[in-house]
mmCIF file of the N, C-alpha and C atoms, coordinates in Angstrom:
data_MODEL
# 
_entry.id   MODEL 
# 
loop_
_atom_site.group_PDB 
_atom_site.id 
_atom_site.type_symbol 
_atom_site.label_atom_id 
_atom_site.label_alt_id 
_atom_site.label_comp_id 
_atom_site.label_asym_id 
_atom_site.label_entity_id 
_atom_site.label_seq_id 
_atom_site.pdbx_PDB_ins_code 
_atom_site.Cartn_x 
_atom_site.Cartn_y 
_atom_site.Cartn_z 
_atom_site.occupancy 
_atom_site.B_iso_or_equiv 
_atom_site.pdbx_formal_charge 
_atom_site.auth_seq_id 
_atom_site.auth_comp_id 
_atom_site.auth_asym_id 
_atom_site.auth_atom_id 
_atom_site.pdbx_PDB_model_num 
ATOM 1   N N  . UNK A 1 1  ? 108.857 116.994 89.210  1.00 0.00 ? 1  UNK A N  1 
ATOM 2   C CA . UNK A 1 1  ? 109.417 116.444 90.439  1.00 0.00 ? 1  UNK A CA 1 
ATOM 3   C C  . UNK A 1 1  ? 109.284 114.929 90.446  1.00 0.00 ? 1  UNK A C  1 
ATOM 4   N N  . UNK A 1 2  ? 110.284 113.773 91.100  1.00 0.00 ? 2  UNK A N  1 
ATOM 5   C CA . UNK A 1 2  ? 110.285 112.698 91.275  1.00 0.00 ? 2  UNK A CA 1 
ATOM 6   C C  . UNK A 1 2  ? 108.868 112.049 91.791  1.00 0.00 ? 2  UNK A C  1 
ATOM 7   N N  . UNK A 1 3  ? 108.264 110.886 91.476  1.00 0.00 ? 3  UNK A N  1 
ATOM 8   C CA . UNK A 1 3  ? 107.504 110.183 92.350  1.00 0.00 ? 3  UNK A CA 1 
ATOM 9   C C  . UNK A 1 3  ? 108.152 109.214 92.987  1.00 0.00 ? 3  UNK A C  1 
ATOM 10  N N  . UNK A 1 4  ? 107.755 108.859 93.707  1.00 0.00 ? 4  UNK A N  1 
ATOM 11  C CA . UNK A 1 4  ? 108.403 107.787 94.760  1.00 0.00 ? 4  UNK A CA 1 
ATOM 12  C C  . UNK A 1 4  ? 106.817 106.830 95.046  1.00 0.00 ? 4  UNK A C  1 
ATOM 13  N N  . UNK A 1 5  ? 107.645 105.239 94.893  1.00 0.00 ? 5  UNK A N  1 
ATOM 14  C CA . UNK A 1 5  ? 106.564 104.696 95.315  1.00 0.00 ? 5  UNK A CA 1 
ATOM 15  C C  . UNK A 1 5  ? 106.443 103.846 96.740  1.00 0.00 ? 5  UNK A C  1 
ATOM 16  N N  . UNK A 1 6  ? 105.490 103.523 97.052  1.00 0.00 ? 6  UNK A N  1 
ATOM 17  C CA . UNK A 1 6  ? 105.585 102.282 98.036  1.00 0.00 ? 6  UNK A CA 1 
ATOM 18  C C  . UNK A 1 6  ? 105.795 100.946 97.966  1.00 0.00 ? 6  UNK A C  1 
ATOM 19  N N  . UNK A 1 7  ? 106.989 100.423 98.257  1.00 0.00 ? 7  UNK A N  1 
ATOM 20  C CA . UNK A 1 7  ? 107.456 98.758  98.008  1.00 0.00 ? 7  UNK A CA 1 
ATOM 21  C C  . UNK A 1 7  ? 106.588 98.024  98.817  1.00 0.00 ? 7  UNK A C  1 
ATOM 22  N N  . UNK A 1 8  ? 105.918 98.453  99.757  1.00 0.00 ? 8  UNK A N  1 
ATOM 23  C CA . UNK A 1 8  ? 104.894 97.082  100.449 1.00 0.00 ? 8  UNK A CA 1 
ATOM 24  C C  . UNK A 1 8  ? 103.427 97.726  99.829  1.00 0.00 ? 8  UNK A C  1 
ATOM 25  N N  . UNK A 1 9  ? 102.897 98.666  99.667  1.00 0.00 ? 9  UNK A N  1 
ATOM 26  C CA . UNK A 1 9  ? 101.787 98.480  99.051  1.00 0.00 ? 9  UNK A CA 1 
ATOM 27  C C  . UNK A 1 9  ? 101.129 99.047  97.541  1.00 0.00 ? 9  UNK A C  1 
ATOM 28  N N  . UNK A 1 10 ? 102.211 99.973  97.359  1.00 0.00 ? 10 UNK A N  1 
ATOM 29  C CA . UNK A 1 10 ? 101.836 100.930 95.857  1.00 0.00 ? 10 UNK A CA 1 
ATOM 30  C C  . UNK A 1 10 ? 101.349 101.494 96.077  1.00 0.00 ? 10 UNK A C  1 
ATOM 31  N N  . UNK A 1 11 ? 101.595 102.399 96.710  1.00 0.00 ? 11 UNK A N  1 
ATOM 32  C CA . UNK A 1 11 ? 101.098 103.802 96.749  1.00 0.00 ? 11 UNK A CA 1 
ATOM 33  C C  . UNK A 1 11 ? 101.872 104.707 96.502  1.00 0.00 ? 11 UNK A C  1 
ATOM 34  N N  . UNK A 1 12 ? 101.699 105.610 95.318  1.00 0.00 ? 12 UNK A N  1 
ATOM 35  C CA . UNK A 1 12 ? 102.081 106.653 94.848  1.00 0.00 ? 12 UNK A CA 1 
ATOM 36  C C  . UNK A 1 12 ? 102.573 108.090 95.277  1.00 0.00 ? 12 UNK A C  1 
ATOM 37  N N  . UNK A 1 13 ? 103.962 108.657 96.034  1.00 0.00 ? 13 UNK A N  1 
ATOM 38  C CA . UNK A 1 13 ? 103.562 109.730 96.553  1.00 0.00 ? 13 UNK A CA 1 
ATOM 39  C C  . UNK A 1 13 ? 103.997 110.547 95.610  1.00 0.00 ? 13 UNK A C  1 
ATOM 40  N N  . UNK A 1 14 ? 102.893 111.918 95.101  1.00 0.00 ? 14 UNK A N  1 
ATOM 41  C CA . UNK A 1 14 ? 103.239 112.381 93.907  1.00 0.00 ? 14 UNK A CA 1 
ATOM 42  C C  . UNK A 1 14 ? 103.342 114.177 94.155  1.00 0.00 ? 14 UNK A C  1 
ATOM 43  N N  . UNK A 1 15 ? 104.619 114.539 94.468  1.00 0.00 ? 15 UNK A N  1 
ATOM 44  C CA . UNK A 1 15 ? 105.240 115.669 95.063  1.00 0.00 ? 15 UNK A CA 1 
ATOM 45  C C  . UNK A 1 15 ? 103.707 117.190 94.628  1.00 0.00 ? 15 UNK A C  1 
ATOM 46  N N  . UNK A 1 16 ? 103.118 116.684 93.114  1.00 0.00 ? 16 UNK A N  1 
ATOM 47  C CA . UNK A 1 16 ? 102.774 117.740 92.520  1.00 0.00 ? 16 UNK A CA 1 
ATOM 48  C C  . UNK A 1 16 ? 101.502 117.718 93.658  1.00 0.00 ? 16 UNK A C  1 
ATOM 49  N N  . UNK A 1 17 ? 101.294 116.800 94.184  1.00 0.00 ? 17 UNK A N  1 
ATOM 50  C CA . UNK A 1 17 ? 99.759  116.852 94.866  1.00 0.00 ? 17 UNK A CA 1 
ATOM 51  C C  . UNK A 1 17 ? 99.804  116.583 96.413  1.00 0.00 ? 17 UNK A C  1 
ATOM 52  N N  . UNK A 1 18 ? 100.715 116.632 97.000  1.00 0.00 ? 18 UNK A N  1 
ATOM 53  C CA . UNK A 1 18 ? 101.551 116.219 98.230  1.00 0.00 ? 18 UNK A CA 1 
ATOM 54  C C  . UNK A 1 18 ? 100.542 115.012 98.841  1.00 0.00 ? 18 UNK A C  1 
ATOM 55  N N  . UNK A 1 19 ? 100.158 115.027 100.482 1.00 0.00 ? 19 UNK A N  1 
ATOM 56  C CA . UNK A 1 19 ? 99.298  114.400 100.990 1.00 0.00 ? 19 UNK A CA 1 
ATOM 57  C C  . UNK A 1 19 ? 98.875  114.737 101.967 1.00 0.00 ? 19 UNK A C  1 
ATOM 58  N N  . UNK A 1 20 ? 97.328  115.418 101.682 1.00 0.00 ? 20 UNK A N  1 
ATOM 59  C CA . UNK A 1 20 ? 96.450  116.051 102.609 1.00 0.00 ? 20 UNK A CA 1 
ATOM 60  C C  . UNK A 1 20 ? 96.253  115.007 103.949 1.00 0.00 ? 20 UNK A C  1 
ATOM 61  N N  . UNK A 1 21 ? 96.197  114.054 104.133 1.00 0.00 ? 21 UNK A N  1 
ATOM 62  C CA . UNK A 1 21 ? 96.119  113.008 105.280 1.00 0.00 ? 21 UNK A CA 1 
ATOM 63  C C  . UNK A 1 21 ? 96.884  113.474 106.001 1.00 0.00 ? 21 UNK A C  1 
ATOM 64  N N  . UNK A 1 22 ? 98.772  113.814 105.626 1.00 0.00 ? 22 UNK A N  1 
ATOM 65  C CA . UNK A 1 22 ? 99.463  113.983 106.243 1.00 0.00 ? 22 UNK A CA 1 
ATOM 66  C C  . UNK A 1 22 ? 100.265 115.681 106.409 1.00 0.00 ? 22 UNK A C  1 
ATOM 67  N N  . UNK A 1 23 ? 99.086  116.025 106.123 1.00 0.00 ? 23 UNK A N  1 
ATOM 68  C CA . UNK A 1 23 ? 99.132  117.798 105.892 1.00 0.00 ? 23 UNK A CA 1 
ATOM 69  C C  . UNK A 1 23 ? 100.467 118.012 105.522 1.00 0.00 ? 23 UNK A C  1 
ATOM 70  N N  . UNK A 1 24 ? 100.994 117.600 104.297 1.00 0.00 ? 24 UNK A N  1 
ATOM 71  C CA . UNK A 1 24 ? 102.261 117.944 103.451 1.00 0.00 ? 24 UNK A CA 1 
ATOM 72  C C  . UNK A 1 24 ? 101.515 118.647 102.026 1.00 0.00 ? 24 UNK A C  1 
ATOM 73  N N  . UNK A 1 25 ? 102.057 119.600 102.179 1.00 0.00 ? 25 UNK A N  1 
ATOM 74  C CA . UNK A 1 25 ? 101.244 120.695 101.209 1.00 0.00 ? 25 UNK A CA 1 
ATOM 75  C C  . UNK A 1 25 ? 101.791 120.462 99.622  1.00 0.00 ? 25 UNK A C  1 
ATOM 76  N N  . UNK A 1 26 ? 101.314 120.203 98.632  1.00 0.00 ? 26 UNK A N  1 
ATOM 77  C CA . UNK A 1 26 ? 101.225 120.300 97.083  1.00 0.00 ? 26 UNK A CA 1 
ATOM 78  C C  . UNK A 1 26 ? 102.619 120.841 96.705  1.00 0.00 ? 26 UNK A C  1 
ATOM 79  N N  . UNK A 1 27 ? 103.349 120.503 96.353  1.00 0.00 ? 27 UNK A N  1 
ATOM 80  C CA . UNK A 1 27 ? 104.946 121.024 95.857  1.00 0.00 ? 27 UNK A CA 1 
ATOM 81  C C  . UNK A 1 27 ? 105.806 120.359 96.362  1.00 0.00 ? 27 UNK A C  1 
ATOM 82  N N  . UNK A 1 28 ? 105.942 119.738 97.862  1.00 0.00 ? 28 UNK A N  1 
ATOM 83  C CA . UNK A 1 28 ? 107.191 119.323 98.542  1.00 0.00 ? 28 UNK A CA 1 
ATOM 84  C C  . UNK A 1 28 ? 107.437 117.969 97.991  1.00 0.00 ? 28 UNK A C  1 
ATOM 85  N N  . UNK A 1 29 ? 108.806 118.143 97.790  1.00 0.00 ? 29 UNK A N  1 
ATOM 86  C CA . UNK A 1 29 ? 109.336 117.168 97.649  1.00 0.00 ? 29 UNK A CA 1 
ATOM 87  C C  . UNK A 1 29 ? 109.657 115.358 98.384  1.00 0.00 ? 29 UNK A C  1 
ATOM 88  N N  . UNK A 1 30 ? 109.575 114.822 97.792  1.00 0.00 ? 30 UNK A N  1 
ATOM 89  C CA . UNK A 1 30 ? 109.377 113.322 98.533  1.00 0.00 ? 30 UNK A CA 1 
ATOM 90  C C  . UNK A 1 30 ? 110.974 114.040 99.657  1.00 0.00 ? 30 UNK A C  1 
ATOM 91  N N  . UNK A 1 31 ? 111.905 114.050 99.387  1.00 0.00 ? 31 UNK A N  1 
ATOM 92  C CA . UNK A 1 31 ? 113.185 114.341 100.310 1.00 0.00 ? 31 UNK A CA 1 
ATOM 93  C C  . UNK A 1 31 ? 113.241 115.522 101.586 1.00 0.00 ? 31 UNK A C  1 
ATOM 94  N N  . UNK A 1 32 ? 112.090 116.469 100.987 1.00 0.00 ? 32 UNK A N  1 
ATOM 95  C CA . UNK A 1 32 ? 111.337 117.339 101.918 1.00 0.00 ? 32 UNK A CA 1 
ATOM 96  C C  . UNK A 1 32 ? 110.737 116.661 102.985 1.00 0.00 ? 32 UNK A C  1 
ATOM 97  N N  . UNK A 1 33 ? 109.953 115.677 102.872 1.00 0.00 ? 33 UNK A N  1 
ATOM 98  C CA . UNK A 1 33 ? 109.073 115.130 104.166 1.00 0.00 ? 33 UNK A CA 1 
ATOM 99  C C  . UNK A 1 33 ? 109.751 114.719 105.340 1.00 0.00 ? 33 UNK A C  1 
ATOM 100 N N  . UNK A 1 34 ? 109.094 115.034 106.297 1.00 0.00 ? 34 UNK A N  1 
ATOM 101 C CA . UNK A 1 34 ? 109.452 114.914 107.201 1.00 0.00 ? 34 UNK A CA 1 
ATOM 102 C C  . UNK A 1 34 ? 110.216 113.163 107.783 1.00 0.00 ? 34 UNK A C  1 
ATOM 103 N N  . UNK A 1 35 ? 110.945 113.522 108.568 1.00 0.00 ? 35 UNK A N  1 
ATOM 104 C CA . UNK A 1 35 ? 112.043 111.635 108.611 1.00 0.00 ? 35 UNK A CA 1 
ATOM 105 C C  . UNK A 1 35 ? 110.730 110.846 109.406 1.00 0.00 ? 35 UNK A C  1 
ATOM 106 N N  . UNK A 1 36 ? 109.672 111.469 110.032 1.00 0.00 ? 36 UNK A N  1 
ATOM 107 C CA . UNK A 1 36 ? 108.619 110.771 110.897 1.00 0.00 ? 36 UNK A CA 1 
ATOM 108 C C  . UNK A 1 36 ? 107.463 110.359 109.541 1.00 0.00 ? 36 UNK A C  1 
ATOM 109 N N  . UNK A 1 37 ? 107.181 110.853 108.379 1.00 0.00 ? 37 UNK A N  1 
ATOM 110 C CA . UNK A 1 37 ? 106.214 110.419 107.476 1.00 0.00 ? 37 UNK A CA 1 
ATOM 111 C C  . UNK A 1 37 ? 105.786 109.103 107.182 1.00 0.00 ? 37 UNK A C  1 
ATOM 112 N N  . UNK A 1 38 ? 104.701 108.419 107.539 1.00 0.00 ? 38 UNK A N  1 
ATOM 113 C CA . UNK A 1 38 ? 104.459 107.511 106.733 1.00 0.00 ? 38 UNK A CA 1 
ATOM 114 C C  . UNK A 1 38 ? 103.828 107.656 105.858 1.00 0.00 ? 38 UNK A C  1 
ATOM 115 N N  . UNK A 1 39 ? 103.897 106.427 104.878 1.00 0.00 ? 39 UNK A N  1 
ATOM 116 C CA . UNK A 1 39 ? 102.756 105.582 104.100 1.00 0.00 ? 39 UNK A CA 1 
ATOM 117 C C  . UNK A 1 39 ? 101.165 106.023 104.311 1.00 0.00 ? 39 UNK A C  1 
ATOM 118 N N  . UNK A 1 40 ? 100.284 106.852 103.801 1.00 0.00 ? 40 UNK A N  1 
ATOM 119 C CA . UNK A 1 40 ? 99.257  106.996 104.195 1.00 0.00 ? 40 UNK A CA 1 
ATOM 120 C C  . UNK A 1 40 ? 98.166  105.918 103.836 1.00 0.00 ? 40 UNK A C  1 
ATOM 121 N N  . UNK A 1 41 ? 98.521  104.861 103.520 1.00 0.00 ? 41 UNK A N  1 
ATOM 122 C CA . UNK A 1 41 ? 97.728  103.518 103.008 1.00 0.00 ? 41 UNK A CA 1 
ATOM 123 C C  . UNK A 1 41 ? 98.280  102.437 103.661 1.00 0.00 ? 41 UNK A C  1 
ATOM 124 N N  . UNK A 1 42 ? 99.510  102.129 103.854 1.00 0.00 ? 42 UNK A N  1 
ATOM 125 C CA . UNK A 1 42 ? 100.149 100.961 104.994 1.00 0.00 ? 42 UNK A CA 1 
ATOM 126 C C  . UNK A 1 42 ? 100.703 101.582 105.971 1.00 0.00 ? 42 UNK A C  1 
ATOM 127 N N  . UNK A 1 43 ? 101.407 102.605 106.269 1.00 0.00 ? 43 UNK A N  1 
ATOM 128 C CA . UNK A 1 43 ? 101.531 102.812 107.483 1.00 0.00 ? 43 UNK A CA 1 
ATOM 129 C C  . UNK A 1 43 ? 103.580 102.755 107.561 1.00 0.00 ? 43 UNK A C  1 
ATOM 130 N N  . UNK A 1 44 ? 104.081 102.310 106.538 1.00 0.00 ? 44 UNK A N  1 
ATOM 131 C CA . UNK A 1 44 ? 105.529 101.798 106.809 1.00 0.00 ? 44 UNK A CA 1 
ATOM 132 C C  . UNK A 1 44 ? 105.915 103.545 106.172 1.00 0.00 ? 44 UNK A C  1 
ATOM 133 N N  . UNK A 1 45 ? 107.480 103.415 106.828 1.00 0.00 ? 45 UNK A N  1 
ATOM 134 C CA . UNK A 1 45 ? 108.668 104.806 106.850 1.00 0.00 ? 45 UNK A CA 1 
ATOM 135 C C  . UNK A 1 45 ? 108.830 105.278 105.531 1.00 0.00 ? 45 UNK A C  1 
ATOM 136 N N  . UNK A 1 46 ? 109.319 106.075 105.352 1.00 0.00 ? 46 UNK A N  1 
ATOM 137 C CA . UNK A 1 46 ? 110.225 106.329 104.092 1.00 0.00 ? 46 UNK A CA 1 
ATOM 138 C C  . UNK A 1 46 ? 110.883 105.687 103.547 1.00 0.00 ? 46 UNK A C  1 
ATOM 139 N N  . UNK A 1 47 ? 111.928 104.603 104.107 1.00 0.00 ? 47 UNK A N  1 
ATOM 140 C CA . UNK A 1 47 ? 112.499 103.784 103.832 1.00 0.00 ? 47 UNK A CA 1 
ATOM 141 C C  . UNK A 1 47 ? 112.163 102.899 103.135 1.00 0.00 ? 47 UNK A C  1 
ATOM 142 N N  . UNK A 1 48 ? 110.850 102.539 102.625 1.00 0.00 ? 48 UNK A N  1 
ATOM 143 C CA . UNK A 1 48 ? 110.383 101.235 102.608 1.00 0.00 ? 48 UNK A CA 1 
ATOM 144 C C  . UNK A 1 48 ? 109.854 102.016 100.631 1.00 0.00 ? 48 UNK A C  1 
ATOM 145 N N  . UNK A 1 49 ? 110.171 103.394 100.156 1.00 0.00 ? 49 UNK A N  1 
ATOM 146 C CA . UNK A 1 49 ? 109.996 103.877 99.520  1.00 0.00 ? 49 UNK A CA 1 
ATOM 147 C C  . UNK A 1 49 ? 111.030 103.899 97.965  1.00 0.00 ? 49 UNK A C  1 
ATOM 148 N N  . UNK A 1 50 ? 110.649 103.812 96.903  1.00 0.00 ? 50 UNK A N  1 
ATOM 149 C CA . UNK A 1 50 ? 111.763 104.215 95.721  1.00 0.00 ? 50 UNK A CA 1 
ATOM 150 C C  . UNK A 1 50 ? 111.164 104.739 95.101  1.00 0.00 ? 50 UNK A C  1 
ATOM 151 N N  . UNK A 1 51 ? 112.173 105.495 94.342  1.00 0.00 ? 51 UNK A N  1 
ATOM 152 C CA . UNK A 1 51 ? 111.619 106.433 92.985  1.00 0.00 ? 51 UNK A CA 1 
ATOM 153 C C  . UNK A 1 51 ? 111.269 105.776 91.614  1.00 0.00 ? 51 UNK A C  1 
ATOM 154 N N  . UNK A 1 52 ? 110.087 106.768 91.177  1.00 0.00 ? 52 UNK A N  1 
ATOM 155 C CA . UNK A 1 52 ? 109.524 105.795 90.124  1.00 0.00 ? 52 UNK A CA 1 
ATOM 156 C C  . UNK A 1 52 ? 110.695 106.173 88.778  1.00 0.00 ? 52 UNK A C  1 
ATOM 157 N N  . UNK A 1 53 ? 110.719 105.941 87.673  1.00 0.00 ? 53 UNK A N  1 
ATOM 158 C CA . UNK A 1 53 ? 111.602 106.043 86.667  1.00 0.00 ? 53 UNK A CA 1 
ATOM 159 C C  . UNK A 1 53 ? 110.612 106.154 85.798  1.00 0.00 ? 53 UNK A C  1 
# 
């Protein structure tokens, strides 16, 4: 599955391990999350997000 990173701070969201902070369970996809998700390290939208290559 894709990673997607954070453009204001680098943070990694990595689908295989989701993010327990934001009780998104291990499998879902970065496009899965919810449109309200942030950044669990800065705090900014989805938007502010790209995929790693």
């Amino acid at each position: 599955m894709q990673k997607y990173i954070c453009d204001v701070c680098g943070y990694v969201y990595d689908p295989a391990q989701g993010d327990n902070a934001g009780e998104i369970k291990p499998g879902t996809p970065f496009e899965s999350l919810p449109p309200d998700w942030i950044c669990p390290l800065c705090g900014v939208g989805k938007e502010n997000f790209s995929p790693i290559d």
